[in-house]
C-alpha positions in Angstrom: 12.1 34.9 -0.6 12.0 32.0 1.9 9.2 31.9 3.9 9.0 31.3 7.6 9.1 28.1 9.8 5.3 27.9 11.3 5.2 26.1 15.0 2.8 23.8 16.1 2.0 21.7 19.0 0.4 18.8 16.4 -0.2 18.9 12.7 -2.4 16.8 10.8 -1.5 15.8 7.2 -4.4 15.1 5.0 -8.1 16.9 5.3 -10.3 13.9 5.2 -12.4 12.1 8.4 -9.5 10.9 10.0 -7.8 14.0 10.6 -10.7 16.4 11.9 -12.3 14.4 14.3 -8.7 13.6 16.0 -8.0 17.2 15.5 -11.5 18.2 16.9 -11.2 15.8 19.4 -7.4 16.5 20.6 -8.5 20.4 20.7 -11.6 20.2 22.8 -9.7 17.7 25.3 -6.9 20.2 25.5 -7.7 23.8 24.4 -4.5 25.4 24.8 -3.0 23.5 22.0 -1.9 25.0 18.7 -3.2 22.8 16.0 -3.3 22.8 12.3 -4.9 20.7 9.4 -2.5 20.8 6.2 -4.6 19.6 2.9 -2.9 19.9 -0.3 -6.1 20.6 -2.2 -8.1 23.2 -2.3 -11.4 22.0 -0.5 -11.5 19.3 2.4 -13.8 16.7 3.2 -13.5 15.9 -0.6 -14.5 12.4 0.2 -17.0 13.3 2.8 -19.0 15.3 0.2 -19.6 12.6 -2.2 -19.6 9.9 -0.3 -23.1 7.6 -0.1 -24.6 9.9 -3.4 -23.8 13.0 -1.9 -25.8 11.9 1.5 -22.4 10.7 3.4 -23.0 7.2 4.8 -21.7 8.2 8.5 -22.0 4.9 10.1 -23.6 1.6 10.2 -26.3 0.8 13.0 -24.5 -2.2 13.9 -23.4 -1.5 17.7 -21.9 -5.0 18.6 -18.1 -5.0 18.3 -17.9 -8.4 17.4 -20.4 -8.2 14.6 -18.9 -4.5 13.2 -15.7 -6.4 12.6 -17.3 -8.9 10.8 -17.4 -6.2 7.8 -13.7 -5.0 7.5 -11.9 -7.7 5.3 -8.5 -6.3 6.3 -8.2 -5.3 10.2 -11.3 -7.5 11.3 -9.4 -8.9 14.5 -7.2 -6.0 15.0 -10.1 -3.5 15.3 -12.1 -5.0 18.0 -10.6 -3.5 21.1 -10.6 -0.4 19.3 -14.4 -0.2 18.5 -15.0 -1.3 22.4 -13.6 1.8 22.8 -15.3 4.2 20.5 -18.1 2.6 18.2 -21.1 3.1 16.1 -23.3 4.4 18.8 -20.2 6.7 19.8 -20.3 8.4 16.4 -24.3 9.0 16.7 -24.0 10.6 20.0 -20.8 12.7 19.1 -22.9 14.7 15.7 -26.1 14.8 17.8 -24.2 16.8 20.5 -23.0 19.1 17.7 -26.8 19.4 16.0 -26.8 16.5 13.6 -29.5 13.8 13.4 -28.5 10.5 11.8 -31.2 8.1 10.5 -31.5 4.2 9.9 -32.0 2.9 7.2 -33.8 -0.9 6.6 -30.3 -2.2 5.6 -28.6 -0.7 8.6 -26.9 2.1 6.7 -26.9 5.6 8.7 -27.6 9.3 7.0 -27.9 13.0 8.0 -31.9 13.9 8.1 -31.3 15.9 5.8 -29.9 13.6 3.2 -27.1 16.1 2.6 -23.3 15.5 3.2 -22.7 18.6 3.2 -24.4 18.7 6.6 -21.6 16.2 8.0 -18.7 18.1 6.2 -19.8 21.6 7.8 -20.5 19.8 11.6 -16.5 18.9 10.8 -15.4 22.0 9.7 -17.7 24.4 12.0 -16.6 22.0 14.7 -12.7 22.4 13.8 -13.0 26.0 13.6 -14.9 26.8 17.1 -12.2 24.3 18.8 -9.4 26.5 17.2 -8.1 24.0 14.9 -6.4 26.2 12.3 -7.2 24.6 8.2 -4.5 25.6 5.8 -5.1 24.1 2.0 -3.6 24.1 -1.0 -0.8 22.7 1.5 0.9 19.8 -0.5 3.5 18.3 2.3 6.7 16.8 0.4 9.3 15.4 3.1 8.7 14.5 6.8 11.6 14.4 9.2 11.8 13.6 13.1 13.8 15.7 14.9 14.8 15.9 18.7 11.7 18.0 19.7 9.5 16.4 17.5 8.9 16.8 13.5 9.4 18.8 10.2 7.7 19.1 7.6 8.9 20.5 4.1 6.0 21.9 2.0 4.8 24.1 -0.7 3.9 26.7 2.2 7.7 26.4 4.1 8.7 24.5 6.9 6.3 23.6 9.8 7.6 22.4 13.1 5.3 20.3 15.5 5.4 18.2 18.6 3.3 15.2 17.2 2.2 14.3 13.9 -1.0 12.8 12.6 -1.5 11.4 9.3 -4.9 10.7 7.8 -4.1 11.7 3.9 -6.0 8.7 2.4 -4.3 6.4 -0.4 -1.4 8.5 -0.9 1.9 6.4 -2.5 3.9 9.8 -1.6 3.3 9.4 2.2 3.6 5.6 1.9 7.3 6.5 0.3 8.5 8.8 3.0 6.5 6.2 5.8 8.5 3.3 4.4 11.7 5.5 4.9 11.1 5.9 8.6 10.5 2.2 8.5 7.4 1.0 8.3 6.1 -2.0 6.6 3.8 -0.7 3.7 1.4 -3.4 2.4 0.9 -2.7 -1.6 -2.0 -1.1 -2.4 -5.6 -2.7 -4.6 -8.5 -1.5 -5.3 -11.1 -2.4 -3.4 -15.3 -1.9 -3.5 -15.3 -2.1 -7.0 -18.1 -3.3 -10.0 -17.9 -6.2 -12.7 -17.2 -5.5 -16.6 -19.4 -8.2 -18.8 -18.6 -8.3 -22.5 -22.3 -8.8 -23.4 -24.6 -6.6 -25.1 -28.2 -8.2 -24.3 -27.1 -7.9 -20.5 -26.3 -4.4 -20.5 -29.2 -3.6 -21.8 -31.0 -4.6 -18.2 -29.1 -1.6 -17.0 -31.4 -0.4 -14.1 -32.7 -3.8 -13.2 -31.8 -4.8 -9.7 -32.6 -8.5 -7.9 -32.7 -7.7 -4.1 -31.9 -11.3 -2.9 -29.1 -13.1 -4.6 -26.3 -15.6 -3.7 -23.2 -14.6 -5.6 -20.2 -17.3 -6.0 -16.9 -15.7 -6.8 -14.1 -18.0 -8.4 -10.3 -16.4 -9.2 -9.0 -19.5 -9.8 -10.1 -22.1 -12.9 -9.4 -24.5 -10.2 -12.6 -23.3 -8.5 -10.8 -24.9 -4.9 -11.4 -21.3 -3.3 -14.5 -19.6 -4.0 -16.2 -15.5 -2.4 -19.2 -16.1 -1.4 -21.7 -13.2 -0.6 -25.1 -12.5 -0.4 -27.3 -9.2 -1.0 -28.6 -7.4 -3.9 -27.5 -7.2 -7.6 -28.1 -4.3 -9.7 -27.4 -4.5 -13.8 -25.4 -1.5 -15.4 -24.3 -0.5 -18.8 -21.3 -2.1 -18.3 -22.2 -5.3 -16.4 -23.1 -5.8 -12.3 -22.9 -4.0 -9.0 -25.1 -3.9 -6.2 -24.0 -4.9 -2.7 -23.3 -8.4 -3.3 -21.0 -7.5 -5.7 -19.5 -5.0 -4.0 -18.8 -7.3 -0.8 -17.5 -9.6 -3.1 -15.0 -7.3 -4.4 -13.9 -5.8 -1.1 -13.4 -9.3 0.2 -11.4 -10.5 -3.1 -10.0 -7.4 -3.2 -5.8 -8.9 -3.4 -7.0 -12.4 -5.2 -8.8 -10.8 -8.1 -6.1 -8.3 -8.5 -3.4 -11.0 -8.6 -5.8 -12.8 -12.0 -6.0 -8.8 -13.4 -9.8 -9.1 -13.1 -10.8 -11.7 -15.1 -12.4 -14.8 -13.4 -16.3 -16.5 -13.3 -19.3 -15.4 -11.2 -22.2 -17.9 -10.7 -25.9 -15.7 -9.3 -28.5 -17.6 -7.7 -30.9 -15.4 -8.7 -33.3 -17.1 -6.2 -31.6 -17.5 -3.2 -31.8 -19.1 -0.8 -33.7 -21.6 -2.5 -30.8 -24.2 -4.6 -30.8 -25.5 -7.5 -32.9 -28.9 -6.6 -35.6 -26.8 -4.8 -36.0 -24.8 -8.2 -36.2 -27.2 -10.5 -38.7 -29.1 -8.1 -40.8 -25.9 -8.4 -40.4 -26.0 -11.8 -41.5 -29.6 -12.9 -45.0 -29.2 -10.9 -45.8 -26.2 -13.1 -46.5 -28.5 -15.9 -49.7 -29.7 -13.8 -50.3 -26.4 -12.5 -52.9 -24.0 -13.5 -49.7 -21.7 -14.8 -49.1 -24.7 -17.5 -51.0 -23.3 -19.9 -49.1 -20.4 -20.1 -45.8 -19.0 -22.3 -43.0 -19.6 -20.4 -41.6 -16.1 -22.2 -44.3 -14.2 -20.6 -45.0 -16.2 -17.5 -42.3 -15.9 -15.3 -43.5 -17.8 -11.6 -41.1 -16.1 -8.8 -42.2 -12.4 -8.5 -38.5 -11.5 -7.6 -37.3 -12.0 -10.7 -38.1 -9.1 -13.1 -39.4 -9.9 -16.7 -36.7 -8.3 -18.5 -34.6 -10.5 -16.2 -36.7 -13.8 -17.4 -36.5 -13.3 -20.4 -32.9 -12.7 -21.2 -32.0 -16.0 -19.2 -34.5 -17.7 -21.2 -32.7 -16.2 -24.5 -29.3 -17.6 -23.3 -30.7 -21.4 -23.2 -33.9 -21.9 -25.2 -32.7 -22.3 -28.7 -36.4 -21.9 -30.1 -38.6 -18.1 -30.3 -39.6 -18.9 -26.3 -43.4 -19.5 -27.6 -44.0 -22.8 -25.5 -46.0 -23.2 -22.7 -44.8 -24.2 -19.3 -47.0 -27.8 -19.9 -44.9 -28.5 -23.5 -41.6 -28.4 -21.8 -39.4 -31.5 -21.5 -37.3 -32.1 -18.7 -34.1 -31.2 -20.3 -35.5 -27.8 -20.7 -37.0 -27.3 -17.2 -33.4 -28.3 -16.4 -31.7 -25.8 -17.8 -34.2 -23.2 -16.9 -33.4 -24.4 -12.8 -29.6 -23.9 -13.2 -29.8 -20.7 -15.0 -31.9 -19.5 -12.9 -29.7 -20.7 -9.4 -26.2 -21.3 -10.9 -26.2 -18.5 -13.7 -22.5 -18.3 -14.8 -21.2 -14.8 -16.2 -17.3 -14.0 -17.2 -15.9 -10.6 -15.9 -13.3 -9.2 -17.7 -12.0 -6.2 -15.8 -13.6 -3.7 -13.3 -15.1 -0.3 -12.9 -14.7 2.1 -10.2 -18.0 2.3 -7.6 -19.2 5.9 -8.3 -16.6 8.6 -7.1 -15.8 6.5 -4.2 -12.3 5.0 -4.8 -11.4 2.6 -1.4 -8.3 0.7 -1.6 -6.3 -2.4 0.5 -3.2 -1.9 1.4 -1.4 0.5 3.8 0.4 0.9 6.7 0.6 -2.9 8.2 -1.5 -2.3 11.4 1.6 -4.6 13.0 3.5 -1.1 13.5 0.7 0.4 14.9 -1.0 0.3 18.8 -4.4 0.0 17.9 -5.3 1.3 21.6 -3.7 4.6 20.7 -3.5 4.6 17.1 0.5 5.2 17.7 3.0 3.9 15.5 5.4 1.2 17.2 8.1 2.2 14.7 8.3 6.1 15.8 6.9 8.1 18.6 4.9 10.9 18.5 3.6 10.0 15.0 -0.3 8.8 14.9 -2.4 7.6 11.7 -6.1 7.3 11.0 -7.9 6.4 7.8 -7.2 5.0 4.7 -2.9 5.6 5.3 -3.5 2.3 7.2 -4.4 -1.1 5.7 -7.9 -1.3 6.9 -11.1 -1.5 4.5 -14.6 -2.3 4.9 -17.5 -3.5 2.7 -20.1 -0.5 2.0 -22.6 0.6 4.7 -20.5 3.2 6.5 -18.1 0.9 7.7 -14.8 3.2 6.7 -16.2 6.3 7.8 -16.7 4.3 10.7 -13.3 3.0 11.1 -12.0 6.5 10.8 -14.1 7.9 13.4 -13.1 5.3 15.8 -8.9 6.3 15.0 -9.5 10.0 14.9 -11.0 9.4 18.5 -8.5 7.8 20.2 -5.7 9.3 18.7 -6.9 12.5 19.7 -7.7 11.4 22.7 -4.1 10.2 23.5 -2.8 13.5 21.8 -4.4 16.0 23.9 -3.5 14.1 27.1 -0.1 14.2 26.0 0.9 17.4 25.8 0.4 20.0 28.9 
């Protein structure tokens, strides 16, 4: 038995972010609308939930629009009207007017108090439900159409009809198909915020060990004409490096290292920002130093650098048990120990996903869209938010971010447009 066409006055595909703030947003600026949130799974806010650990890295305490930008490798000039319009301190004040508390963290990230995501995915859903906004799961949408009056949808639940149409269903190659056939540009999808496979067995047994201040130089190309640079911490796994630097690194060469399939070399300064020549300048006074004396395998002189640390960089160029003391080293030694120590070269071969939180670049080319209404150009009445579109930050609660800031103005625009 068929079942029957369900009317509304704008439908949001895709349960994430994106889609309940705008929907939250477009029903408390116009009440009288009949809205509904399609997911085709059977929980929403998936991404939400396990976002930052399970504490849901909101936003970023970075309130300057021209610095927030500086963090989204794709849609870094194309976002800075936007987040004029709605930005980080935006998204604080809209959860503490619905009961939520955010917190700062010393590296700018933003939590719940409570440390729970669960607390941001209820404020959504709590919020959705009081403004009227009806959920329907287990909703998989297969075919969009526009129509004179507006658009139909073909799903697992029947038809739907609605006036305007958001779309805020993450990395979805489905919706990317049937967007392509209305005729928008889709830029191919790659993996972004990712971690670094190394083949070596002595390093992944550092697994746990983290550096806090590094300089990390990414090279894709042998040629070594075009390198990532990053900065931040580096934490050791069991299969290789993460850590923000590496992160940043991976969101920034997200297309590049996909086009070399993930293998390419890494050099760590390990004691950044000092160089190479400040190192080994350290180093050679050691030898008339009170430290001299002592075994350079034991006796590692910059506190950053953990001893587990030391002494596997020691292993990879001192052919000898490590025994000697600082004052019996020669200068091609102290050499070698400098440039391991601030140009430390590693080969990745491949790539891991960063926890449960898959982020991708690629997307709806923000060229079809009016950033100051989150419209497309292509086809009225049709919106997008979230990852659909090719925008993606570095970690620190930049994407939630950028979501917020979309939801907001397209539901903004939404609920004005309908009377």
């Amino acid at each position: 038995m068929s079942k029957g066409t369900q009317e509304y006055d704008i439908i949001f595909i895709g349960g994430g972010a994106a889609s309940f703030f705008a929907s939250i947003v477009c029903a408390e600026k116009n009440p009288t609308l009949k809205i509904a949130i399609l997911e085709r799974g059977k929980e929403v806010l998936q991404k939400v939930r396990i976002s930052g650990g399970g504490r849901c890295n909101v936003t970023n305490a970075c309130f300057d629009p021209k610095e927030l930008i500086l963090n989204y490798p794709r849609g870094k000039k194309e976002l800075l009207g936007s987040f004029y319009q709605f930005n980080c301190q935006d998204t604080i004040t809209w959860f503490n007017e619905r009961g939520v508390q955010l917190k700062t963290e010393a590296d700018g990230r933003m939590f719940p108090i409570t440390d729970n995501s669960e607390t941001i995915a209820q404020c959504l859903i709590q919020s959705a439900i009081k403004a009227k906004v009806k959920i329907i799961t287990s909703c998989r949408v297969d075919n969009i159409t526009k129509t004179a009056n507006g658009w139909e949808l073909s799903t697992v639940n029947g038809p739907f009809l609605s006036k305007k149409l958001f779309i805020g269903a993450g990395s979805s190659n489905a919706v990317w198909d049937i967007l392509a056939r209305l005729g928008h540009q889709i830029i191919p999808a790659v993996p972004s915020l990712f971690t670094f496979n190394i083949k070596d067995k002595l390093l992944h047994e550092l697994a746990g060990v983290s550096v806090s201040k590094t300089s990390l130089s990414v090279y894709p190309s042998v040629k070594k004409k075009e390198a990532i640079i990053t900065t931040g911490p580096i934490l050791f796994t069991h299969w290789g490096l993460s850590g923000p630097a590496i992160l940043k690194s991976s969101a920034w060469g997200a297309r590049i290292l996909n086009s070399c399939n993930y293998i390419f070399d890494i050099y760590i300064n390990w004691l950044y920002p000092m160089n190479v020549i400040e190192v080994l300048e350290y180093l050679s006074k050691l030898k008339s130093s009170e430290s001299s004396k002592k075994q350079v395998n034991t006796h590692s002189p910059f506190s950053q650098i953990p001893l587990r640390l030391w002494k596997y960089l020691l292993g990879r160029i001192l052919t000898y048990n490590n025994n000697k003391n600082w004052a019996d080293l020669n200068k091609k030694e102290i050499s070698s120990i400098a440039d391991i120590l601030a140009n430390c070269m590693f080969k990745v071969n491949g790539k891991s996903t960063f926890k449960e939180e898959f982020v991708t670049a690629g997307g709806v080319s923000l060229k079809d869209i009016n950033l100051k209404t989150f419209e497309s150009k292509i086809v009225p009445s049709l919106y997008f938010g979230g990852e659909i579109l090719d925008v993606d930050a570095i970690t620190g609660g930049f994407n939630f971010q950028a979501a917020w800031t979309g939801g907001y103005l397209a539901g903004i625009v939404m609920g004005n447009s309908i009377k």
